[in-house]
C-alpha positions as CSV (number, residue, x, y, z in Angstrom):
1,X,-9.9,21.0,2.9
2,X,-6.7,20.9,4.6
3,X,-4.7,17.7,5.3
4,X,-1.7,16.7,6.7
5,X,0.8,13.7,5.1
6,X,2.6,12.6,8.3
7,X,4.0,8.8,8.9
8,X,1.5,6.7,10.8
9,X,1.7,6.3,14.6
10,X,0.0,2.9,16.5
11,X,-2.9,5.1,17.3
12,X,-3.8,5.7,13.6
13,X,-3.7,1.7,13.0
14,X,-7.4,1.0,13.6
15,X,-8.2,3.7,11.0
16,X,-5.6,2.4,9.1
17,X,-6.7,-1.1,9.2
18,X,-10.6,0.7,8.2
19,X,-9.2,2.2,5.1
20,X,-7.7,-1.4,4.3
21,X,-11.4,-3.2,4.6
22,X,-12.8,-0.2,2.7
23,X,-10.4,-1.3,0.1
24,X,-11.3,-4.7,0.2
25,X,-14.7,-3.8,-0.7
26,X,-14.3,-1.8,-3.6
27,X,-12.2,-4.7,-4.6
28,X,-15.0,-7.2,-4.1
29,X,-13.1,-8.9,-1.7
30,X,-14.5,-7.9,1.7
31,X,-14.2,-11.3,3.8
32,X,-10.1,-11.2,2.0
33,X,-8.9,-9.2,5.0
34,X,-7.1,-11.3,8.0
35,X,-5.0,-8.5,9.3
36,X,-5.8,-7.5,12.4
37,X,-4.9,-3.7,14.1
38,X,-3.0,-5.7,16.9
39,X,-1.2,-7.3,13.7
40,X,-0.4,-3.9,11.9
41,X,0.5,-2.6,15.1
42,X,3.2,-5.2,16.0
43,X,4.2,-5.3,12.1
44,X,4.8,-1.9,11.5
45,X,6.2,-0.5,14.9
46,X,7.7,-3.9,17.2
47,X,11.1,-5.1,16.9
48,X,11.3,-6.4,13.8
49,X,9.5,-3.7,12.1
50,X,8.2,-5.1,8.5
51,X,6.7,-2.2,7.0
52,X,6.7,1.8,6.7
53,X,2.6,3.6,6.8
54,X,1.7,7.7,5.3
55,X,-1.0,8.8,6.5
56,X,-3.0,11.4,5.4
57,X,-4.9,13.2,8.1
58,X,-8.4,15.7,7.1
59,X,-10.2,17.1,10.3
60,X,-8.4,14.7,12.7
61,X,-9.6,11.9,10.3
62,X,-7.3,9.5,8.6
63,X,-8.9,10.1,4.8
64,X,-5.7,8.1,3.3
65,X,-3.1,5.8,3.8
66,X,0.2,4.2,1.6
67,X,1.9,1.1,3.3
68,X,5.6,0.3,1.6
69,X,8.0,-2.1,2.3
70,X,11.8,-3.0,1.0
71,X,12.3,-5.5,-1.6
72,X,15.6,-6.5,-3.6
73,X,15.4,-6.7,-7.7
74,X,18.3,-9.2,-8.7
75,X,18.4,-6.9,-11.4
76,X,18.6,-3.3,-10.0
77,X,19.7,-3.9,-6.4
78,X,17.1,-2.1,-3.9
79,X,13.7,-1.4,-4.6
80,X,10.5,-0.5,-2.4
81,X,6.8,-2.2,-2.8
82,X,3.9,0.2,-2.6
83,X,2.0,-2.4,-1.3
84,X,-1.2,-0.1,-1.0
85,X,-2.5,3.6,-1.2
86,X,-5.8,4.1,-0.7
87,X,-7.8,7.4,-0.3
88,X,-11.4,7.3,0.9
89,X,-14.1,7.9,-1.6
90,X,-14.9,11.2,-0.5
91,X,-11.7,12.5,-0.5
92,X,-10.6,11.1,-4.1
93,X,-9.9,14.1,-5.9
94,X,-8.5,16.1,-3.2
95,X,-5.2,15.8,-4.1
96,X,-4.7,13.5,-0.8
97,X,-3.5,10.7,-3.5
98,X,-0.6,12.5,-4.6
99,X,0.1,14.1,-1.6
100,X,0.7,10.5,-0.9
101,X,2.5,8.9,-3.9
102,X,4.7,11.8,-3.3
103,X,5.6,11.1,0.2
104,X,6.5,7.3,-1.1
105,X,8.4,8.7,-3.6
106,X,10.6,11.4,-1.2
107,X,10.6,8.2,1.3
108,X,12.2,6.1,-1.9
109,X,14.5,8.5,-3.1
110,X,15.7,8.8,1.0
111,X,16.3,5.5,0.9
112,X,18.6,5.4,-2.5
113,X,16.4,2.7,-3.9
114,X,16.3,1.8,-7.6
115,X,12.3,1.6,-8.4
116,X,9.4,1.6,-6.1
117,X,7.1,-0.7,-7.4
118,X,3.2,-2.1,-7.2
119,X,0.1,-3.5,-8.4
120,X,-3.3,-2.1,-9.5
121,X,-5.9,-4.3,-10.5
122,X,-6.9,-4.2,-14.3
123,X,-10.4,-2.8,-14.1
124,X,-9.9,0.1,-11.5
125,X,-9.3,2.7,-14.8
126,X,-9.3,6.1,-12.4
127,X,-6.6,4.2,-10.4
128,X,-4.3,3.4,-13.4
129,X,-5.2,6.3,-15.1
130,X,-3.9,8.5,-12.0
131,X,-0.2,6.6,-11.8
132,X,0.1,7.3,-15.7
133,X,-0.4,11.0,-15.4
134,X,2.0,10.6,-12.6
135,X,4.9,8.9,-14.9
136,X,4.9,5.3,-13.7
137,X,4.7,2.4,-16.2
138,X,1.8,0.0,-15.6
139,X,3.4,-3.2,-17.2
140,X,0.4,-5.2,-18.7
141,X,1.8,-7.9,-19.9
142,X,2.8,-9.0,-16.2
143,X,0.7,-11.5,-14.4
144,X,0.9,-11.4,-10.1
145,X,1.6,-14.9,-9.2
146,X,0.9,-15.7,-5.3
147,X,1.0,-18.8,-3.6
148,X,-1.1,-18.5,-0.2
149,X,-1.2,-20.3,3.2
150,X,-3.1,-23.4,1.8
151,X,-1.3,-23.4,-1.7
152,X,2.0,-23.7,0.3
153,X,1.0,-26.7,2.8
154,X,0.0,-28.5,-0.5
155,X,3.3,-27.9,-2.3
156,X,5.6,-28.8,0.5
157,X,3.4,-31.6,1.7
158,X,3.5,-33.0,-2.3
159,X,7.1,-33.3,-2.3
């Protein structure tokens, strides 16, 4: 099948914000997901625009999506975040996924940054298997720490 790796437009936002639940799901997290396509919308394309989207187009069909945003490492100066990339599961295996990964990466190396980095969560094997082949470095001796919405009213309200 022939696709297309092209960067998203507000139109492909409500497919976008599809593959995003569909994630969620595999993830065992499918009530996590607050976003909203008016919210990805005004994120990634209004004045202050907070993110850049790939998508990856079958048949008219989004089939796959990466979302990246700029960070700063204290140690290496500008980096990127990978904050997702996610194929549907028909379409693993298609190549879509490094079609992908590579646009990030050409979209990184435009940008002169020093690492493009991101999570995968320790049980999805296929997933960390597939970055490995592709050279990154899954560090496993990290933890994610996140404090959300509620965590944050507690801290500043305890001191």
């Amino acid at each position: 099948m022939e696709y297309t790796i092209r960067s998203a437009r507000t139109e492909d936002m409500g497919q976008v914000l599809q593959l995003i639940q569909e994630l969620a799901s595999f993830e065992k997290e499918d009530h996590a997901v607050e976003v909203t396509e008016k919210d990805l919308i005004a994120d990634g394309f209004g004045s202050k625009k907070l993110f850049e989207c790939f998508v990856a187009e079958a048949e008219g069909k989004i089939e796959g999506m990466a979302l990246v945003y700029p960070r700063y490492s204290t140690w290496k100066g500008p980096v990127i975040h990978l904050e997702d990339l996610i194929v549907t599961e028909k379409m693993r295996g298609s190549g879509l996924g490094t079609a992908l990964l590579t646009e990030v990466v050409k979209h990184g190396s435009n940008l002169g940054v020093k690492r493009i980095s991101w999570e995968v969560i320790d049980w999805n094997e296929p997933a960390i298997t597939f970055y490995e082949k592709k050279g990154a470095k899954v560090m496993r001796d990290w933890d994610v720490v996140q404090l959300n919405e509620k965590g944050m009213k507690a801290f500043l309200e305890s001191i």
